[in-house]
C-alpha positions in Angstrom: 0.0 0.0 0.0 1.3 3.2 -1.1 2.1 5.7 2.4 -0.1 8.7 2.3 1.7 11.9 1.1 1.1 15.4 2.4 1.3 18.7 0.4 4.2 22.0 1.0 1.3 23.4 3.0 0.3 21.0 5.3 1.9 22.9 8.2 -0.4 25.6 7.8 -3.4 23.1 8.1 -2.1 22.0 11.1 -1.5 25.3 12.5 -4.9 26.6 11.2 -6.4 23.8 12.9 -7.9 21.9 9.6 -9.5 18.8 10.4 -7.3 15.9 7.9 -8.3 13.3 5.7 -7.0 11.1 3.2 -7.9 12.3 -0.6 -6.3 11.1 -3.9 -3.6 9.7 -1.9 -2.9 12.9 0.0 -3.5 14.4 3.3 -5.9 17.0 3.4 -7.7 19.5 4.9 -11.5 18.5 4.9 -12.8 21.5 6.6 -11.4 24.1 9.3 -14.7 26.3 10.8 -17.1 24.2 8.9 -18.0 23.3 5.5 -21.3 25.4 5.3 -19.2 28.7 6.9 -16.7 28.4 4.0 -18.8 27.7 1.1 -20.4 30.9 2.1 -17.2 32.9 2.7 -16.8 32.0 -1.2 -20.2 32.9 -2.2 -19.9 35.7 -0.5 -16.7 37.1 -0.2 -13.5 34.9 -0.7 -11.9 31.5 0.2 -8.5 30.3 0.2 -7.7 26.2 -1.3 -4.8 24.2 -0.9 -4.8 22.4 -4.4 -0.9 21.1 -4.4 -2.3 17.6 -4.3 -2.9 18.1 -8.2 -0.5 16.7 -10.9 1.3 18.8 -13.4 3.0 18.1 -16.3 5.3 19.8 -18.5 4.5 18.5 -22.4 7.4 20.5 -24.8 9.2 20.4 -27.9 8.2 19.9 -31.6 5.5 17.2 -30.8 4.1 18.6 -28.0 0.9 20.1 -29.7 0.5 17.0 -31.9 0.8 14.6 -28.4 -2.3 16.5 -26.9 -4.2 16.9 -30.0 -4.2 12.8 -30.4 -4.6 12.3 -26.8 -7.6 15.1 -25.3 -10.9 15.7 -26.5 -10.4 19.4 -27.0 -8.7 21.2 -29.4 -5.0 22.5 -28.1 -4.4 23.7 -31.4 -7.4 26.5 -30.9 -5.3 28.4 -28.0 -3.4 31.2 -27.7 -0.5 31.8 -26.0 -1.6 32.6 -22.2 -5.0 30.4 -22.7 -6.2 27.7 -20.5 -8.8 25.0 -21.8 -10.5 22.6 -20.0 -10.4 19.1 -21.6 -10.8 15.4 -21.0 -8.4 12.7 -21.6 -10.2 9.1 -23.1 -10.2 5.7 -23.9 -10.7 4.4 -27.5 -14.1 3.0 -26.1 -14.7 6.9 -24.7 -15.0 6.2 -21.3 -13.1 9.1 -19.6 -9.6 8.5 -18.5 -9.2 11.8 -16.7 -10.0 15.4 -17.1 -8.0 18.6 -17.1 -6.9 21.8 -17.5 -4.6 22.9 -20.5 -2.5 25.8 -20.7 -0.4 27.6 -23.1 2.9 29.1 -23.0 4.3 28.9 -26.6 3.3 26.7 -29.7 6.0 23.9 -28.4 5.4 24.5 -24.5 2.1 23.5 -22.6 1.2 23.0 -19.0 -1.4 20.4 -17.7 -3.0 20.3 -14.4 -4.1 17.0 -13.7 -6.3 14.9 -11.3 -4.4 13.8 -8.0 -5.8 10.5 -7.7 -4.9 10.4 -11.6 -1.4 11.1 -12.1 0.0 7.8 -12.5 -2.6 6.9 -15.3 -2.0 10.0 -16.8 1.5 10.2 -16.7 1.5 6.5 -18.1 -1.2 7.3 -21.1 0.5 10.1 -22.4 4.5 8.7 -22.4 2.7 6.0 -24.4 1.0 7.7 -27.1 4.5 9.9 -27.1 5.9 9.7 -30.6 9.3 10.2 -29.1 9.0 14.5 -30.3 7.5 15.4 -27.1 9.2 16.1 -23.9 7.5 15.3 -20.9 8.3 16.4 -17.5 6.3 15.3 -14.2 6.7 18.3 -12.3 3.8 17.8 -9.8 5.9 17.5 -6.8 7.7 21.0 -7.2 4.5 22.9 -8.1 2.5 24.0 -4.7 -1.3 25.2 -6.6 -3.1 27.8 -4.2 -6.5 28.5 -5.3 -8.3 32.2 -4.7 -11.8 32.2 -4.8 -15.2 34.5 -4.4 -16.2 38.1 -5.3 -13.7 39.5 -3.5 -10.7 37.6 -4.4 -9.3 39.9 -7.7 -9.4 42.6 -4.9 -7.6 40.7 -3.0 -5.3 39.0 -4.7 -4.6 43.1 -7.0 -3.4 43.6 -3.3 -0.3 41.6 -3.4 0.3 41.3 -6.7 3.5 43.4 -8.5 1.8 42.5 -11.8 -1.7 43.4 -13.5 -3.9 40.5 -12.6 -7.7 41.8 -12.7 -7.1 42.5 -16.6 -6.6 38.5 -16.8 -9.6 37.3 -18.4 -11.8 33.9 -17.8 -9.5 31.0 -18.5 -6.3 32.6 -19.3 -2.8 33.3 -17.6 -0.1 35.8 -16.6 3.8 35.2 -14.4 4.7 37.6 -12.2 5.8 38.6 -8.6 2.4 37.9 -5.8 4.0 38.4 -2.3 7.0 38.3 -4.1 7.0 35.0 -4.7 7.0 34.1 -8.7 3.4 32.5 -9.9 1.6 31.6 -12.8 -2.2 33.1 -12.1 -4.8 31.8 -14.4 -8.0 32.9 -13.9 -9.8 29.7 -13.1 -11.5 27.7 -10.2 -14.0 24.9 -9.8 -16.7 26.6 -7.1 -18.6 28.7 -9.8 -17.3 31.5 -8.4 -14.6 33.9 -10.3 -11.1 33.6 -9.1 -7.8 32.6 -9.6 -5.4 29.9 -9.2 -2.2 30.3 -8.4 0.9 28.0 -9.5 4.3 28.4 -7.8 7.3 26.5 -6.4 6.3 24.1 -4.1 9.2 25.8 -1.4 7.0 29.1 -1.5 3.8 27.7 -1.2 4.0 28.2 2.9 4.6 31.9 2.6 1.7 32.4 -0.8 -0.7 30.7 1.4 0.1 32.8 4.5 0.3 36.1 2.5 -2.9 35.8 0.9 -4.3 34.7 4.0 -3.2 38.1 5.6 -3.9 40.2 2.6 -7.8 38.6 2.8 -8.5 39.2 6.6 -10.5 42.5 6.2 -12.1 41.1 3.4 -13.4 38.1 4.9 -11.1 35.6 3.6 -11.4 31.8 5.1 -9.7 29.2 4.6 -11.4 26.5 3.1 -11.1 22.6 2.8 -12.2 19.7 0.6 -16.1 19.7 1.6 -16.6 23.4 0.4 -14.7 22.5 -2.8 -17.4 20.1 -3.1 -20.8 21.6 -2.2 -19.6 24.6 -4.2 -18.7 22.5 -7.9 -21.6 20.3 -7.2 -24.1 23.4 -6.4 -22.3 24.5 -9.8 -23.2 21.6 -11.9 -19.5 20.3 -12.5 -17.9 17.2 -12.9 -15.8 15.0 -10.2 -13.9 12.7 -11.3 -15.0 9.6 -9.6 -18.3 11.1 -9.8 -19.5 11.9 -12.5 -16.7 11.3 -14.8 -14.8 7.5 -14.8 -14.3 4.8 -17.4 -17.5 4.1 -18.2 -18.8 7.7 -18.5 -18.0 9.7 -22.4 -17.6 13.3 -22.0 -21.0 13.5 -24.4 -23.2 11.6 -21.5 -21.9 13.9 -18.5 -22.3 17.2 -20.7 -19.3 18.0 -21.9 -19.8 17.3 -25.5 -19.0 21.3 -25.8 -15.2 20.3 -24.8 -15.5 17.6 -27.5 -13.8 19.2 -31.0 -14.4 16.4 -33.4 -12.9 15.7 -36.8 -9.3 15.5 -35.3 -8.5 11.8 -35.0 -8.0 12.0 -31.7 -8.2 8.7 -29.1 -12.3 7.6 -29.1 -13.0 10.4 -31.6 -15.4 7.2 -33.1 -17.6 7.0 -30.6 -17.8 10.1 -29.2 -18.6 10.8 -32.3 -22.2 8.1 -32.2 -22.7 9.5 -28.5 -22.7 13.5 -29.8 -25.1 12.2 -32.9 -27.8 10.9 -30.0 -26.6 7.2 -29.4 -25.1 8.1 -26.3 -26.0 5.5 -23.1 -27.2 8.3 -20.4 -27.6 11.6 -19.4 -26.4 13.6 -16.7 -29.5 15.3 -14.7 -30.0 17.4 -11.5 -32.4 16.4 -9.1 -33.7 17.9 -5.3 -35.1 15.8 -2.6 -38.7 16.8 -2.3 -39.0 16.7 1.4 -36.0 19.0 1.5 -34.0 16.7 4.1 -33.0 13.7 2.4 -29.9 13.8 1.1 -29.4 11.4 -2.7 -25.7 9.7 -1.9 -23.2 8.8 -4.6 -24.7 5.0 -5.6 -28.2 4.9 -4.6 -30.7 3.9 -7.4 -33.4 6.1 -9.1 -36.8 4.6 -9.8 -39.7 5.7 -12.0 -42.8 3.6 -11.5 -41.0 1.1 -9.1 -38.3 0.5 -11.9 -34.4 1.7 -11.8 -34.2 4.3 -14.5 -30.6 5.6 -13.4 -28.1 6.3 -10.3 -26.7 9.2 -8.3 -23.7 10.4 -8.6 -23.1 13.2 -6.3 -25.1 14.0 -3.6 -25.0 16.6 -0.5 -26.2 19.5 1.6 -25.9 22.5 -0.6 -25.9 25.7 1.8 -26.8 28.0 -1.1 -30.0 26.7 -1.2 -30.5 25.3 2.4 -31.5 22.1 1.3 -30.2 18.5 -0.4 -29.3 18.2 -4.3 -27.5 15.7 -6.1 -26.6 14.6 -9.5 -26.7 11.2 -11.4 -27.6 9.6 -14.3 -30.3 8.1 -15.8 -31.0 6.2 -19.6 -30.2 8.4 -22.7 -33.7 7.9 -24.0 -35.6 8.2 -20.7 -38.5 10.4 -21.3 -38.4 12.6 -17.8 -37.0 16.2 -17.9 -37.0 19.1 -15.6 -39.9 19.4 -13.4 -40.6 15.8 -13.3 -40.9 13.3 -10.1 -38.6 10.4 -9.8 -37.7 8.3 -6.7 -34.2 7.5 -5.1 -34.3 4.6 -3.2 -32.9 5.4 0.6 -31.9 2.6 2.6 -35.6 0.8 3.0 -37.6 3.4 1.5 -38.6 5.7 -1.5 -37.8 9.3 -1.3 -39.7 11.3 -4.0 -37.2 13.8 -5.8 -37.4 16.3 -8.7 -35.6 16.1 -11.9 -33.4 19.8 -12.2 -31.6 21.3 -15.1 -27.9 22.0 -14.2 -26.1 24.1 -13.2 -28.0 24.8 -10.0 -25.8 27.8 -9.2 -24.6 30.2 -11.7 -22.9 33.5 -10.0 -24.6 36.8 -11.3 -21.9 38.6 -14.3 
Protein backbone atom coordinates (compact mmCIF):
# COMPACT_ATOMS: atom_id res chain seq x y z
CA UNK A 1 0.00 0.00 0.00
CA UNK A 2 1.32 3.20 -1.06
CA UNK A 3 2.06 5.65 2.40
CA UNK A 4 -0.13 8.67 2.27
CA UNK A 5 1.71 11.92 1.07
CA UNK A 6 1.13 15.39 2.41
CA UNK A 7 1.35 18.67 0.43
CA UNK A 8 4.23 21.97 1.04
CA UNK A 9 1.30 23.44 2.98
CA UNK A 10 0.30 20.98 5.28
CA UNK A 11 1.89 22.87 8.18
CA UNK A 12 -0.42 25.57 7.76
CA UNK A 13 -3.35 23.07 8.14
CA UNK A 14 -2.09 21.97 11.07
CA UNK A 15 -1.48 25.34 12.47
CA UNK A 16 -4.89 26.59 11.16
CA UNK A 17 -6.38 23.81 12.89
CA UNK A 18 -7.86 21.92 9.60
CA UNK A 19 -9.54 18.80 10.44
CA UNK A 20 -7.33 15.87 7.86
CA UNK A 21 -8.33 13.28 5.68
CA UNK A 22 -6.98 11.12 3.24
CA UNK A 23 -7.95 12.28 -0.60
CA UNK A 24 -6.30 11.10 -3.85
CA UNK A 25 -3.60 9.71 -1.92
CA UNK A 26 -2.89 12.85 -0.03
CA UNK A 27 -3.52 14.41 3.31
CA UNK A 28 -5.87 17.01 3.37
CA UNK A 29 -7.69 19.45 4.90
CA UNK A 30 -11.47 18.52 4.95
CA UNK A 31 -12.84 21.47 6.57
CA UNK A 32 -11.38 24.15 9.29
CA UNK A 33 -14.68 26.32 10.76
CA UNK A 34 -17.10 24.24 8.88
CA UNK A 35 -17.99 23.26 5.53
CA UNK A 36 -21.29 25.38 5.27
CA UNK A 37 -19.17 28.66 6.91
CA UNK A 38 -16.67 28.44 3.96
CA UNK A 39 -18.75 27.72 1.10
CA UNK A 40 -20.39 30.86 2.09
CA UNK A 41 -17.18 32.91 2.66
CA UNK A 42 -16.76 32.02 -1.23
CA UNK A 43 -20.22 32.94 -2.16
CA UNK A 44 -19.85 35.73 -0.49
CA UNK A 45 -16.72 37.11 -0.16
CA UNK A 46 -13.54 34.86 -0.71
CA UNK A 47 -11.87 31.48 0.18
CA UNK A 48 -8.47 30.33 0.16
CA UNK A 49 -7.71 26.21 -1.29
CA UNK A 50 -4.77 24.22 -0.89
CA UNK A 51 -4.75 22.40 -4.35
CA UNK A 52 -0.94 21.08 -4.41
CA UNK A 53 -2.35 17.59 -4.32
CA UNK A 54 -2.93 18.11 -8.23
CA UNK A 55 -0.46 16.68 -10.92
CA UNK A 56 1.30 18.81 -13.38
CA UNK A 57 3.00 18.11 -16.27
CA UNK A 58 5.29 19.75 -18.53
CA UNK A 59 4.55 18.53 -22.41
CA UNK A 60 7.40 20.48 -24.84
CA UNK A 61 9.16 20.43 -27.88
CA UNK A 62 8.17 19.91 -31.62
CA UNK A 63 5.54 17.23 -30.75
CA UNK A 64 4.09 18.58 -28.02
CA UNK A 65 0.93 20.06 -29.74
CA UNK A 66 0.48 16.96 -31.90
CA UNK A 67 0.84 14.61 -28.41
CA UNK A 68 -2.27 16.49 -26.87
CA UNK A 69 -4.23 16.90 -30.01
CA UNK A 70 -4.19 12.84 -30.35
CA UNK A 71 -4.59 12.28 -26.77
CA UNK A 72 -7.63 15.10 -25.28
CA UNK A 73 -10.90 15.68 -26.48
CA UNK A 74 -10.35 19.42 -27.00
CA UNK A 75 -8.67 21.21 -29.42
CA UNK A 76 -4.97 22.49 -28.11
CA UNK A 77 -4.40 23.67 -31.43
CA UNK A 78 -7.36 26.51 -30.89
CA UNK A 79 -5.29 28.44 -27.98
CA UNK A 80 -3.37 31.17 -27.69
CA UNK A 81 -0.50 31.80 -25.96
CA UNK A 82 -1.57 32.57 -22.23
CA UNK A 83 -4.97 30.43 -22.70
CA UNK A 84 -6.22 27.69 -20.48
CA UNK A 85 -8.85 24.99 -21.79
CA UNK A 86 -10.53 22.57 -20.02
CA UNK A 87 -10.44 19.07 -21.65
CA UNK A 88 -10.84 15.43 -20.97
CA UNK A 89 -8.44 12.66 -21.62
CA UNK A 90 -10.24 9.09 -23.08
CA UNK A 91 -10.24 5.66 -23.87
CA UNK A 92 -10.70 4.37 -27.46
CA UNK A 93 -14.11 3.00 -26.09
CA UNK A 94 -14.71 6.90 -24.71
CA UNK A 95 -15.04 6.19 -21.27
CA UNK A 96 -13.06 9.08 -19.63
CA UNK A 97 -9.56 8.46 -18.49
CA UNK A 98 -9.21 11.85 -16.71
CA UNK A 99 -9.99 15.45 -17.14
CA UNK A 100 -7.98 18.55 -17.09
CA UNK A 101 -6.89 21.76 -17.53
CA UNK A 102 -4.57 22.86 -20.50
CA UNK A 103 -2.45 25.84 -20.73
CA UNK A 104 -0.42 27.61 -23.13
CA UNK A 105 2.89 29.06 -22.98
CA UNK A 106 4.34 28.85 -26.63
CA UNK A 107 3.28 26.67 -29.68
CA UNK A 108 6.03 23.94 -28.37
CA UNK A 109 5.44 24.46 -24.54
CA UNK A 110 2.07 23.49 -22.57
CA UNK A 111 1.20 22.96 -18.97
CA UNK A 112 -1.39 20.37 -17.72
CA UNK A 113 -2.98 20.31 -14.40
CA UNK A 114 -4.13 16.98 -13.72
CA UNK A 115 -6.29 14.86 -11.28
CA UNK A 116 -4.44 13.77 -7.95
CA UNK A 117 -5.80 10.53 -7.75
CA UNK A 118 -4.88 10.36 -11.57
CA UNK A 119 -1.44 11.14 -12.10
CA UNK A 120 0.05 7.78 -12.53
CA UNK A 121 -2.58 6.87 -15.29
CA UNK A 122 -1.99 10.03 -16.80
CA UNK A 123 1.50 10.24 -16.67
CA UNK A 124 1.50 6.49 -18.05
CA UNK A 125 -1.15 7.26 -21.14
CA UNK A 126 0.53 10.11 -22.41
CA UNK A 127 4.47 8.74 -22.38
CA UNK A 128 2.70 5.97 -24.41
CA UNK A 129 1.01 7.66 -27.08
CA UNK A 130 4.51 9.89 -27.15
CA UNK A 131 5.87 9.66 -30.64
CA UNK A 132 9.26 10.19 -29.11
CA UNK A 133 9.01 14.54 -30.29
CA UNK A 134 7.45 15.44 -27.10
CA UNK A 135 9.19 16.06 -23.87
CA UNK A 136 7.54 15.26 -20.88
CA UNK A 137 8.29 16.39 -17.45
CA UNK A 138 6.28 15.31 -14.19
CA UNK A 139 6.66 18.34 -12.26
CA UNK A 140 3.77 17.81 -9.82
CA UNK A 141 5.94 17.47 -6.78
CA UNK A 142 7.66 21.03 -7.19
CA UNK A 143 4.55 22.90 -8.08
CA UNK A 144 2.53 24.03 -4.69
CA UNK A 145 -1.28 25.17 -6.60
CA UNK A 146 -3.10 27.75 -4.18
CA UNK A 147 -6.50 28.54 -5.33
CA UNK A 148 -8.31 32.25 -4.68
CA UNK A 149 -11.75 32.15 -4.84
CA UNK A 150 -15.20 34.53 -4.37
CA UNK A 151 -16.23 38.08 -5.27
CA UNK A 152 -13.73 39.55 -3.54
CA UNK A 153 -10.66 37.58 -4.36
CA UNK A 154 -9.27 39.87 -7.69
CA UNK A 155 -9.41 42.55 -4.88
CA UNK A 156 -7.64 40.68 -2.96
CA UNK A 157 -5.28 39.00 -4.71
CA UNK A 158 -4.59 43.06 -7.03
CA UNK A 159 -3.43 43.63 -3.30
CA UNK A 160 -0.27 41.63 -3.40
CA UNK A 161 0.26 41.31 -6.74
CA UNK A 162 3.47 43.36 -8.52
CA UNK A 163 1.76 42.49 -11.78
CA UNK A 164 -1.74 43.36 -13.54
CA UNK A 165 -3.88 40.54 -12.61
CA UNK A 166 -7.70 41.82 -12.74
CA UNK A 167 -7.11 42.51 -16.57
CA UNK A 168 -6.59 38.52 -16.83
CA UNK A 169 -9.59 37.30 -18.43
CA UNK A 170 -11.82 33.95 -17.82
CA UNK A 171 -9.50 30.99 -18.52
CA UNK A 172 -6.34 32.62 -19.27
CA UNK A 173 -2.84 33.32 -17.58
CA UNK A 174 -0.12 35.79 -16.64
CA UNK A 175 3.80 35.21 -14.44
CA UNK A 176 4.70 37.55 -12.24
CA UNK A 177 5.76 38.61 -8.55
CA UNK A 178 2.45 37.88 -5.79
CA UNK A 179 3.96 38.37 -2.33
CA UNK A 180 7.04 38.29 -4.10
CA UNK A 181 6.97 35.03 -4.66
CA UNK A 182 7.03 34.07 -8.69
CA UNK A 183 3.42 32.54 -9.86
CA UNK A 184 1.65 31.62 -12.76
CA UNK A 185 -2.15 33.15 -12.15
CA UNK A 186 -4.79 31.77 -14.44
CA UNK A 187 -8.04 32.86 -13.94
CA UNK A 188 -9.76 29.71 -13.13
CA UNK A 189 -11.53 27.67 -10.25
CA UNK A 190 -14.01 24.92 -9.76
CA UNK A 191 -16.67 26.56 -7.13
CA UNK A 192 -18.60 28.66 -9.81
CA UNK A 193 -17.31 31.54 -8.39
CA UNK A 194 -14.60 33.93 -10.25
CA UNK A 195 -11.11 33.64 -9.11
CA UNK A 196 -7.81 32.64 -9.59
CA UNK A 197 -5.43 29.92 -9.15
CA UNK A 198 -2.23 30.27 -8.44
CA UNK A 199 0.92 28.00 -9.50
CA UNK A 200 4.31 28.40 -7.77
CA UNK A 201 7.26 26.48 -6.43
CA UNK A 202 6.26 24.10 -4.08
CA UNK A 203 9.18 25.75 -1.39
CA UNK A 204 7.03 29.12 -1.53
CA UNK A 205 3.79 27.70 -1.21
CA UNK A 206 4.03 28.22 2.91
CA UNK A 207 4.65 31.93 2.61
CA UNK A 208 1.71 32.44 -0.76
CA UNK A 209 -0.67 30.69 1.39
CA UNK A 210 0.14 32.79 4.48
CA UNK A 211 0.29 36.14 2.48
CA UNK A 212 -2.91 35.81 0.87
CA UNK A 213 -4.28 34.66 3.96
CA UNK A 214 -3.22 38.07 5.63
CA UNK A 215 -3.92 40.19 2.58
CA UNK A 216 -7.76 38.61 2.84
CA UNK A 217 -8.53 39.23 6.64
CA UNK A 218 -10.54 42.54 6.18
CA UNK A 219 -12.06 41.07 3.36
CA UNK A 220 -13.42 38.08 4.92
CA UNK A 221 -11.14 35.60 3.59
CA UNK A 222 -11.37 31.82 5.08
CA UNK A 223 -9.70 29.17 4.65
CA UNK A 224 -11.42 26.53 3.07
CA UNK A 225 -11.15 22.60 2.82
CA UNK A 226 -12.18 19.74 0.63
CA UNK A 227 -16.09 19.71 1.63
CA UNK A 228 -16.57 23.43 0.39
CA UNK A 229 -14.74 22.54 -2.76
CA UNK A 230 -17.44 20.08 -3.08
CA UNK A 231 -20.82 21.64 -2.15
CA UNK A 232 -19.55 24.58 -4.22
CA UNK A 233 -18.70 22.47 -7.85
CA UNK A 234 -21.63 20.34 -7.17
CA UNK A 235 -24.07 23.37 -6.42
CA UNK A 236 -22.25 24.55 -9.82
CA UNK A 237 -23.18 21.60 -11.89
CA UNK A 238 -19.48 20.34 -12.47
CA UNK A 239 -17.93 17.19 -12.92
CA UNK A 240 -15.78 14.97 -10.24
CA UNK A 241 -13.87 12.69 -11.25
CA UNK A 242 -14.97 9.60 -9.62
CA UNK A 243 -18.34 11.06 -9.82
CA UNK A 244 -19.47 11.92 -12.46
CA UNK A 245 -16.70 11.27 -14.76
CA UNK A 246 -14.82 7.55 -14.84
CA UNK A 247 -14.32 4.84 -17.45
CA UNK A 248 -17.53 4.10 -18.17
CA UNK A 249 -18.85 7.72 -18.52
CA UNK A 250 -17.96 9.70 -22.35
CA UNK A 251 -17.57 13.28 -22.01
CA UNK A 252 -21.05 13.52 -24.39
CA UNK A 253 -23.20 11.65 -21.45
CA UNK A 254 -21.87 13.92 -18.51
CA UNK A 255 -22.34 17.19 -20.72
CA UNK A 256 -19.26 17.99 -21.92
CA UNK A 257 -19.77 17.25 -25.52
CA UNK A 258 -19.00 21.26 -25.81
CA UNK A 259 -15.22 20.35 -24.80
CA UNK A 260 -15.47 17.64 -27.54
CA UNK A 261 -13.84 19.20 -31.04
CA UNK A 262 -14.36 16.42 -33.39
CA UNK A 263 -12.90 15.71 -36.83
CA UNK A 264 -9.29 15.54 -35.27
CA UNK A 265 -8.52 11.79 -35.02
CA UNK A 266 -7.99 11.99 -31.65
CA UNK A 267 -8.21 8.69 -29.06
CA UNK A 268 -12.29 7.63 -29.14
CA UNK A 269 -13.05 10.41 -31.64
CA UNK A 270 -15.40 7.19 -33.10
CA UNK A 271 -17.65 6.96 -30.60
CA UNK A 272 -17.77 10.11 -29.17
CA UNK A 273 -18.58 10.77 -32.31
CA UNK A 274 -22.15 8.15 -32.17
CA UNK A 275 -22.72 9.54 -28.52
CA UNK A 276 -22.69 13.47 -29.78
CA UNK A 277 -25.06 12.22 -32.89
CA UNK A 278 -27.83 10.93 -30.02
CA UNK A 279 -26.61 7.24 -29.40
CA UNK A 280 -25.05 8.12 -26.25
CA UNK A 281 -26.04 5.47 -23.14
CA UNK A 282 -27.17 8.25 -20.43
CA UNK A 283 -27.62 11.60 -19.41
CA UNK A 284 -26.39 13.57 -16.69
CA UNK A 285 -29.48 15.28 -14.71
CA UNK A 286 -30.05 17.41 -11.46
CA UNK A 287 -32.40 16.38 -9.06
CA UNK A 288 -33.71 17.86 -5.32
CA UNK A 289 -35.10 15.81 -2.60
CA UNK A 290 -38.69 16.77 -2.35
CA UNK A 291 -39.00 16.69 1.43
CA UNK A 292 -35.95 19.05 1.50
CA UNK A 293 -33.96 16.70 4.13
CA UNK A 294 -33.03 13.74 2.44
CA UNK A 295 -29.92 13.83 1.09
CA UNK A 296 -29.41 11.40 -2.67
CA UNK A 297 -25.71 9.67 -1.93
CA UNK A 298 -23.18 8.80 -4.59
CA UNK A 299 -24.68 4.97 -5.60
CA UNK A 300 -28.22 4.88 -4.61
CA UNK A 301 -30.67 3.89 -7.43
CA UNK A 302 -33.36 6.13 -9.15
CA UNK A 303 -36.81 4.60 -9.76
CA UNK A 304 -39.70 5.68 -11.96
CA UNK A 305 -42.80 3.58 -11.46
CA UNK A 306 -41.03 1.06 -9.08
CA UNK A 307 -38.30 0.45 -11.90
CA UNK A 308 -34.39 1.66 -11.75
CA UNK A 309 -34.20 4.31 -14.45
CA UNK A 310 -30.60 5.55 -13.38
CA UNK A 311 -28.06 6.33 -10.26
CA UNK A 312 -26.70 9.22 -8.32
CA UNK A 313 -23.65 10.37 -8.60
CA UNK A 314 -23.12 13.19 -6.25
CA UNK A 315 -25.13 14.04 -3.56
CA UNK A 316 -24.97 16.64 -0.55
CA UNK A 317 -26.18 19.53 1.56
CA UNK A 318 -25.94 22.52 -0.58
CA UNK A 319 -25.91 25.71 1.81
CA UNK A 320 -26.83 27.99 -1.12
CA UNK A 321 -29.98 26.72 -1.19
CA UNK A 322 -30.52 25.32 2.40
CA UNK A 323 -31.51 22.06 1.32
CA UNK A 324 -30.19 18.53 -0.37
CA UNK A 325 -29.26 18.20 -4.27
CA UNK A 326 -27.47 15.71 -6.10
CA UNK A 327 -26.64 14.62 -9.46
CA UNK A 328 -26.70 11.23 -11.40
CA UNK A 329 -27.62 9.65 -14.33
CA UNK A 330 -30.33 8.15 -15.84
CA UNK A 331 -31.03 6.19 -19.60
CA UNK A 332 -30.19 8.38 -22.70
CA UNK A 333 -33.72 7.88 -24.05
CA UNK A 334 -35.63 8.23 -20.70
CA UNK A 335 -38.48 10.43 -21.28
CA UNK A 336 -38.39 12.62 -17.81
CA UNK A 337 -37.04 16.15 -17.86
CA UNK A 338 -36.98 19.07 -15.64
CA UNK A 339 -39.94 19.40 -13.36
CA UNK A 340 -40.60 15.76 -13.33
CA UNK A 341 -40.90 13.34 -10.09
CA UNK A 342 -38.58 10.38 -9.84
CA UNK A 343 -37.71 8.33 -6.68
CA UNK A 344 -34.23 7.51 -5.06
CA UNK A 345 -34.25 4.58 -3.22
CA UNK A 346 -32.87 5.44 0.64
CA UNK A 347 -31.90 2.55 2.59
CA UNK A 348 -35.60 0.78 2.97
CA UNK A 349 -37.56 3.44 1.52
CA UNK A 350 -38.61 5.66 -1.53
CA UNK A 351 -37.79 9.33 -1.34
CA UNK A 352 -39.70 11.28 -4.00
CA UNK A 353 -37.17 13.84 -5.82
CA UNK A 354 -37.44 16.35 -8.68
CA UNK A 355 -35.56 16.06 -11.88
CA UNK A 356 -33.43 19.80 -12.24
CA UNK A 357 -31.60 21.31 -15.15
CA UNK A 358 -27.85 21.98 -14.24
CA UNK A 359 -26.07 24.08 -13.22
CA UNK A 360 -27.96 24.77 -9.95
CA UNK A 361 -25.79 27.76 -9.24
CA UNK A 362 -24.62 30.22 -11.69
CA UNK A 363 -22.95 33.51 -9.99
CA UNK A 364 -24.64 36.76 -11.32
CA UNK A 365 -21.92 38.56 -14.30
Amino acid sequence: MEPVKHTPILEVHRRLGARLTEFGGFLMPLNYAGIIEEHRAVRTAAGLFDLSHMGEFEVSGQGALRLLERTLTNSAARLADGQAQYTIMCAPDGGAIDDLIVYRHSGDRYLLCVNASNIAIDWDWLTRHNRGDACLRDVSDETALVAIQGPRSVGILTGVAQFPVASIRRFRFAEGAVAGIACMAARTGYTGEDGFELFCAARDGVRLFDALMEAGVAAGIKPCGLGARDTLRMEAGLPLYGHELDRETSPCEAGLGAFVKLGREFIGESVLRAHHEGRARKRLIGLRTMDGRSVARQGYRLLKDGAEIGVVTSGTFAPSFDRPLAMGYIGADCPLSAGDQLGVAIRNRTVEAELMALPFYRRSA
